[in-house]
Every structure is written in C-alpha cells, then in structure tokens.
PyMOL CGO cylinders between C-alpha atoms (Angstrom):
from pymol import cmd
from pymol.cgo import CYLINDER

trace = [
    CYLINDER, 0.00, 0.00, 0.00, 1.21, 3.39, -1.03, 0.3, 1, 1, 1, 1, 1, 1,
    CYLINDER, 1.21, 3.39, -1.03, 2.30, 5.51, 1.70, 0.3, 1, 1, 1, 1, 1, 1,
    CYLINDER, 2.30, 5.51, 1.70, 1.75, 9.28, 2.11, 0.3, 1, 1, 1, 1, 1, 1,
    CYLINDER, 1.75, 9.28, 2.11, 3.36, 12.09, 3.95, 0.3, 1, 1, 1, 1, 1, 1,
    CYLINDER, 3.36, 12.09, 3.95, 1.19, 14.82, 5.98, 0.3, 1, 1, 1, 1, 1, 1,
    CYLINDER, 1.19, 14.82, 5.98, 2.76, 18.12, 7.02, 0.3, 1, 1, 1, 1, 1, 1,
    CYLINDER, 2.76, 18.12, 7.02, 0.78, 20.48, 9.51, 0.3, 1, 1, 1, 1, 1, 1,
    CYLINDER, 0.78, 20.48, 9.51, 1.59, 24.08, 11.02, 0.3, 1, 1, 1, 1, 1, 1,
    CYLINDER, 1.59, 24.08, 11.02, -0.27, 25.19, 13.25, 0.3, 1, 1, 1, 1, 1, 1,
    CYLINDER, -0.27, 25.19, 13.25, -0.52, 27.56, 16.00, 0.3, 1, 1, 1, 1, 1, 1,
    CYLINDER, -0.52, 27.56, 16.00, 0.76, 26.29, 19.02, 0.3, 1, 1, 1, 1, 1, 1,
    CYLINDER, 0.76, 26.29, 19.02, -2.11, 26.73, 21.01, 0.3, 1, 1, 1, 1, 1, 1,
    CYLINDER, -2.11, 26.73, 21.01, -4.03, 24.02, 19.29, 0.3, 1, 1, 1, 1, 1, 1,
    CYLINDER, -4.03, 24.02, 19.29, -1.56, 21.28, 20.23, 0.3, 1, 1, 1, 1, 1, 1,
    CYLINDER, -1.56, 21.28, 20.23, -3.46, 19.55, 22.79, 0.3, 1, 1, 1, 1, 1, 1,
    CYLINDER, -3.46, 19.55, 22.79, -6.11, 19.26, 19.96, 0.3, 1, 1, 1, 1, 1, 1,
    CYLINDER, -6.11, 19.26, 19.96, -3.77, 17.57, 17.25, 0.3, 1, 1, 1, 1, 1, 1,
    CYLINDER, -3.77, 17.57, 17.25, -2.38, 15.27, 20.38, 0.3, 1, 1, 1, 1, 1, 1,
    CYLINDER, -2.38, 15.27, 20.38, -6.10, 14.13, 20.61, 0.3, 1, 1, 1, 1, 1, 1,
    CYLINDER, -6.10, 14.13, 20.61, -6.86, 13.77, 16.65, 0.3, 1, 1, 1, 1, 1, 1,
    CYLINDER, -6.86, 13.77, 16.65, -3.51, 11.62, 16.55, 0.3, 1, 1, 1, 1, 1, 1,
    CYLINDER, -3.51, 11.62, 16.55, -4.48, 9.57, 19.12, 0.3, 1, 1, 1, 1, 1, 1,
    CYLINDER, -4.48, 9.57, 19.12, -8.34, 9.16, 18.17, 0.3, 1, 1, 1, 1, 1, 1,
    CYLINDER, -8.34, 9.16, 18.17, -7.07, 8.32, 14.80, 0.3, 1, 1, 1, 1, 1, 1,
    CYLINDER, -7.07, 8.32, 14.80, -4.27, 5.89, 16.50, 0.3, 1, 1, 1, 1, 1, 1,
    CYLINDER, -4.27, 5.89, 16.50, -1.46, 7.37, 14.60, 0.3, 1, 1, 1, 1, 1, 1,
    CYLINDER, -1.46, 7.37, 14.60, 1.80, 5.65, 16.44, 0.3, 1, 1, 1, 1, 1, 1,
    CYLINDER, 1.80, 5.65, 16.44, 4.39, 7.12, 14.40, 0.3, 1, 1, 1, 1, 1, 1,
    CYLINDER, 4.39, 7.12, 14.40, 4.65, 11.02, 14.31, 0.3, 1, 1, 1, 1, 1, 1,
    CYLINDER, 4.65, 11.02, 14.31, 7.14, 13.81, 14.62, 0.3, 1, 1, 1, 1, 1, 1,
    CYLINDER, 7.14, 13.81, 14.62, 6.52, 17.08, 16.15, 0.3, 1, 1, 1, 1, 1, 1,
    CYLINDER, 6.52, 17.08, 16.15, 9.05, 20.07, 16.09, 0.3, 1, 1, 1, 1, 1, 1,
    CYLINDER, 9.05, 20.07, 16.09, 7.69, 23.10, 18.23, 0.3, 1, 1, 1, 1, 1, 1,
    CYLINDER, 7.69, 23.10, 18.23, 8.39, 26.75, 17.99, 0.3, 1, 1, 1, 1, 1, 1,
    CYLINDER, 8.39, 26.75, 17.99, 8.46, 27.57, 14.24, 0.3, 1, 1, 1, 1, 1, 1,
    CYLINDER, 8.46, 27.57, 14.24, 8.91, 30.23, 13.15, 0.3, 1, 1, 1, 1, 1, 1,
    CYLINDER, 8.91, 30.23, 13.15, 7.61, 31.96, 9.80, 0.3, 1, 1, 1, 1, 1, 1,
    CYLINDER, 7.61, 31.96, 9.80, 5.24, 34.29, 7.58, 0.3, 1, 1, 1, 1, 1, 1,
    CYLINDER, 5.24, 34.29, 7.58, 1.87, 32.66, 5.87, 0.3, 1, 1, 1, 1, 1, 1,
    CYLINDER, 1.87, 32.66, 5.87, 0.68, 34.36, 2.87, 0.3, 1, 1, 1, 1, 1, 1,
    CYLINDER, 0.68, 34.36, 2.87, -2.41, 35.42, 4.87, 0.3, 1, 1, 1, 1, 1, 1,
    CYLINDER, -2.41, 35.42, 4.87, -1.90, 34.94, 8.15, 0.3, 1, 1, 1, 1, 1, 1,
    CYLINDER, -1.90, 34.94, 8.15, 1.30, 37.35, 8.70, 0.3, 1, 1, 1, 1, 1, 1,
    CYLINDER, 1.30, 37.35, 8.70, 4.39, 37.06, 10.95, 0.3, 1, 1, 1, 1, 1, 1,
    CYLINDER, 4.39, 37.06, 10.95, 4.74, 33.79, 13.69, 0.3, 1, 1, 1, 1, 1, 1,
    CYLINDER, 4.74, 33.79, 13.69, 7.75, 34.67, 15.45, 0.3, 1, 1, 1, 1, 1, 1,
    CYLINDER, 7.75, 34.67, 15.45, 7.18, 34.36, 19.01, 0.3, 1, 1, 1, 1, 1, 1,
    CYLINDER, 7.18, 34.36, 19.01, 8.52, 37.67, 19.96, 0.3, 1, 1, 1, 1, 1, 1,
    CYLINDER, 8.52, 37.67, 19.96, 7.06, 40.62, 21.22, 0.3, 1, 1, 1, 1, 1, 1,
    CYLINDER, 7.06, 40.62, 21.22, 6.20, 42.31, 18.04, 0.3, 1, 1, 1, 1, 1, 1,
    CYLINDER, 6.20, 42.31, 18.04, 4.64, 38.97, 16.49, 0.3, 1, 1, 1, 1, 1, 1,
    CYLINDER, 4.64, 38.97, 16.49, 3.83, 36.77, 19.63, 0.3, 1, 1, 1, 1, 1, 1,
    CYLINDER, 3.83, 36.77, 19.63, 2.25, 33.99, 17.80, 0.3, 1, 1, 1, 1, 1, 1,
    CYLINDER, 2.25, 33.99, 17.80, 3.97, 30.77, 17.13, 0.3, 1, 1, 1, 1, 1, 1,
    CYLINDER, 3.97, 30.77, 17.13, 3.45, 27.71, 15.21, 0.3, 1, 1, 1, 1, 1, 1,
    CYLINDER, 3.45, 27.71, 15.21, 3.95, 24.10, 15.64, 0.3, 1, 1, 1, 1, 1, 1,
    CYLINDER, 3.95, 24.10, 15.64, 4.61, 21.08, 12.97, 0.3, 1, 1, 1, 1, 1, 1,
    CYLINDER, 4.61, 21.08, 12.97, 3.44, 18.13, 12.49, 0.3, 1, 1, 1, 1, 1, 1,
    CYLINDER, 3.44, 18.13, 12.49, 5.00, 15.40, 9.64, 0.3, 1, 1, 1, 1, 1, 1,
    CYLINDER, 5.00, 15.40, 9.64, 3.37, 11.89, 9.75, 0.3, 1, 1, 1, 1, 1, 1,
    CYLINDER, 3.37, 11.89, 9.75, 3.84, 9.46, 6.91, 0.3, 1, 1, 1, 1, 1, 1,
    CYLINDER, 3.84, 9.46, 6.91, 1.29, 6.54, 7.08, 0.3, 1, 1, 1, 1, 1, 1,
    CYLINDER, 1.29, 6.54, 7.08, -1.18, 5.04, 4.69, 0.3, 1, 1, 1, 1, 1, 1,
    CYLINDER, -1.18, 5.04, 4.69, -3.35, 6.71, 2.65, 0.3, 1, 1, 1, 1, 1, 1,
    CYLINDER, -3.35, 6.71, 2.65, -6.14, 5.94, 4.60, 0.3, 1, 1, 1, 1, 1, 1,
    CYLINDER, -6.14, 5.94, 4.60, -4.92, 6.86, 8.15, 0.3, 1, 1, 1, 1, 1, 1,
    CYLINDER, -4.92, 6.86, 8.15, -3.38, 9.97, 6.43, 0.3, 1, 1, 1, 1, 1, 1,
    CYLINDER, -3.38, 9.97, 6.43, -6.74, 11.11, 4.87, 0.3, 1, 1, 1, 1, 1, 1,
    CYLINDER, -6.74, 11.11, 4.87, -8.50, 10.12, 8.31, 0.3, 1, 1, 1, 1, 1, 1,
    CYLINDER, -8.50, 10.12, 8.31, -6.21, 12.78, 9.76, 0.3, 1, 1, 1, 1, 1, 1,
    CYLINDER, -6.21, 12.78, 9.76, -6.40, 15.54, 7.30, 0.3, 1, 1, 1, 1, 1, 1,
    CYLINDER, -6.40, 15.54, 7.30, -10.30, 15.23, 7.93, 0.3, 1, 1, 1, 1, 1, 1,
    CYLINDER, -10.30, 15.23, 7.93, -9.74, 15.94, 10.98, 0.3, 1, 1, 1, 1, 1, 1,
    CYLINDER, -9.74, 15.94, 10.98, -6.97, 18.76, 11.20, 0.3, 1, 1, 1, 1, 1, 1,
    CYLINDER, -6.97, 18.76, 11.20, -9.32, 20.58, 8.30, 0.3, 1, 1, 1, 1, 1, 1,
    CYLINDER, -9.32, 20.58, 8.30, -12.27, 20.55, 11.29, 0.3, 1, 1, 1, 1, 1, 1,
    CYLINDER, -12.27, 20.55, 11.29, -9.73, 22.09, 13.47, 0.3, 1, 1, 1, 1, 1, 1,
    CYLINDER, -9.73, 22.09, 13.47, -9.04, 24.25, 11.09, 0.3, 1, 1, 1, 1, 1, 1,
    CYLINDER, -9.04, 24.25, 11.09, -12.69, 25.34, 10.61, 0.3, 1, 1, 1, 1, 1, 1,
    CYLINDER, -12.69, 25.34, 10.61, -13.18, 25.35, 14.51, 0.3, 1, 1, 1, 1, 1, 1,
    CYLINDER, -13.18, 25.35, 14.51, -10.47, 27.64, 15.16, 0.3, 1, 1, 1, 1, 1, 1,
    CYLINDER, -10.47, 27.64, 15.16, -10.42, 29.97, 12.12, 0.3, 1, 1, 1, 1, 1, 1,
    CYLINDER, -10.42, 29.97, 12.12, -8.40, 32.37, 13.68, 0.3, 1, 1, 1, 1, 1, 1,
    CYLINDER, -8.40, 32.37, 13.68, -5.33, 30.19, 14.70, 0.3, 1, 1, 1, 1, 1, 1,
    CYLINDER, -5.33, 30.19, 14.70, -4.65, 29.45, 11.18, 0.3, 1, 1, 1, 1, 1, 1,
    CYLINDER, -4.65, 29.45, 11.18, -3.32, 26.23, 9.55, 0.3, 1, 1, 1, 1, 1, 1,
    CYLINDER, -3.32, 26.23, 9.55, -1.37, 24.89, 6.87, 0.3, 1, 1, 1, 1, 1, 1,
    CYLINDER, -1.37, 24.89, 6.87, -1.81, 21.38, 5.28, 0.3, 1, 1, 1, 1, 1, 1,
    CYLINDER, -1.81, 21.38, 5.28, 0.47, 19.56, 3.05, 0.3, 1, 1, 1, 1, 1, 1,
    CYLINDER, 0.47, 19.56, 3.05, -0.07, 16.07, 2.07, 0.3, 1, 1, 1, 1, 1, 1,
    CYLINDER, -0.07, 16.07, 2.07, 2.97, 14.78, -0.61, 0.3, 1, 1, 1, 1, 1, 1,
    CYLINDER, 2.97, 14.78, -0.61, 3.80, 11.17, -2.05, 0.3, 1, 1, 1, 1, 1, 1,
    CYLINDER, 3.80, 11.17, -2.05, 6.81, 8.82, -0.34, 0.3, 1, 1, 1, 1, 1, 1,
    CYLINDER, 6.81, 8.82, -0.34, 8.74, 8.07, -3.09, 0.3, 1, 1, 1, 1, 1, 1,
    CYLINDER, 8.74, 8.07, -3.09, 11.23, 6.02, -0.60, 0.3, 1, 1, 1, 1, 1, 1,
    CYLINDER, 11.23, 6.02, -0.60, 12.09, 5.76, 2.90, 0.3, 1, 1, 1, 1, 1, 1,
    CYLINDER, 12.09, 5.76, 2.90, 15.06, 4.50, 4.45, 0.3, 1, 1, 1, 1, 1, 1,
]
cmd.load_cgo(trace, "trace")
C-alpha cells in the first residue's frame, strides 16, 4: 500500500487538539518540532517575539493513505473550529524511505 506524507503548522495553542486527533485516529508514528517560526501568505508574521507573539507548531506523519486522509479530515475541522489560529496542510507522495 502506497504511503503518504502529511505536514501540519499550526498555532501552538491548538496542540493539545492535534495530540487528541492523533491519538483518536491511532497514529503511532509522528514527529513534532515546536516553535516555528515563519510568515503565511495570509496569516502574517509567527515569530514568538514581542512584536509577532504567535507561534506555530509542525506536524510530519507518513502513514497510509487511509490513516493519512482520516487525519487531514480531521486537522481541516480544526481548522474550521479555530479559524483564527490558522493552519497549513500539506499532504505529498513517499517516493522512498530509508
């Protein structure tokens, strides 16, 4: 089975909620890397400093395309819940891993 790759930034403050979408969706293998920083087209400056306090988090999971669609179903109804904390969504093929 072909095997995706999800990427997710998102503003830190929604972290407990991805911890609970990868767990409902029993996603065992996931990295993490907190405090990026960065510009969105639309949503500005995230540079966790006192002029642009925000800050975001992200997320890279490869899995199957199922579990990876599962997810991105959910992180789009976070996305929709929390308008204002913004979120960025990148799903891309795995050509290899090693």
């Amino acid at each position: 089975m072909d095997k995706l790759m999800l990427i997710a930034f998102y503003n830190n403050i929604l972290e407990d909620e991805v911890n609970n979408l990868l767990k409902q969706h029993k996603i065992e293998g996931f990295s993490i890397i907190e405090n990026v920083k960065g510009k969105g087209k639309t949503s500005g400056y995230h540079l966790g400093d006192s002029v642009f306090p925000d800050i975001n988090n992200g997320l890279y999971v490869v899995d199957t395309e199922d579990k990876i669609n599962l997810l991105k179903e959910g992180l789009k109804g976070l996305k929709e819940k929390f308008p204002q904390e913004g979120m960025k969504i990148f799903i891309l093929p795995v050509i290899e891993s090693i």
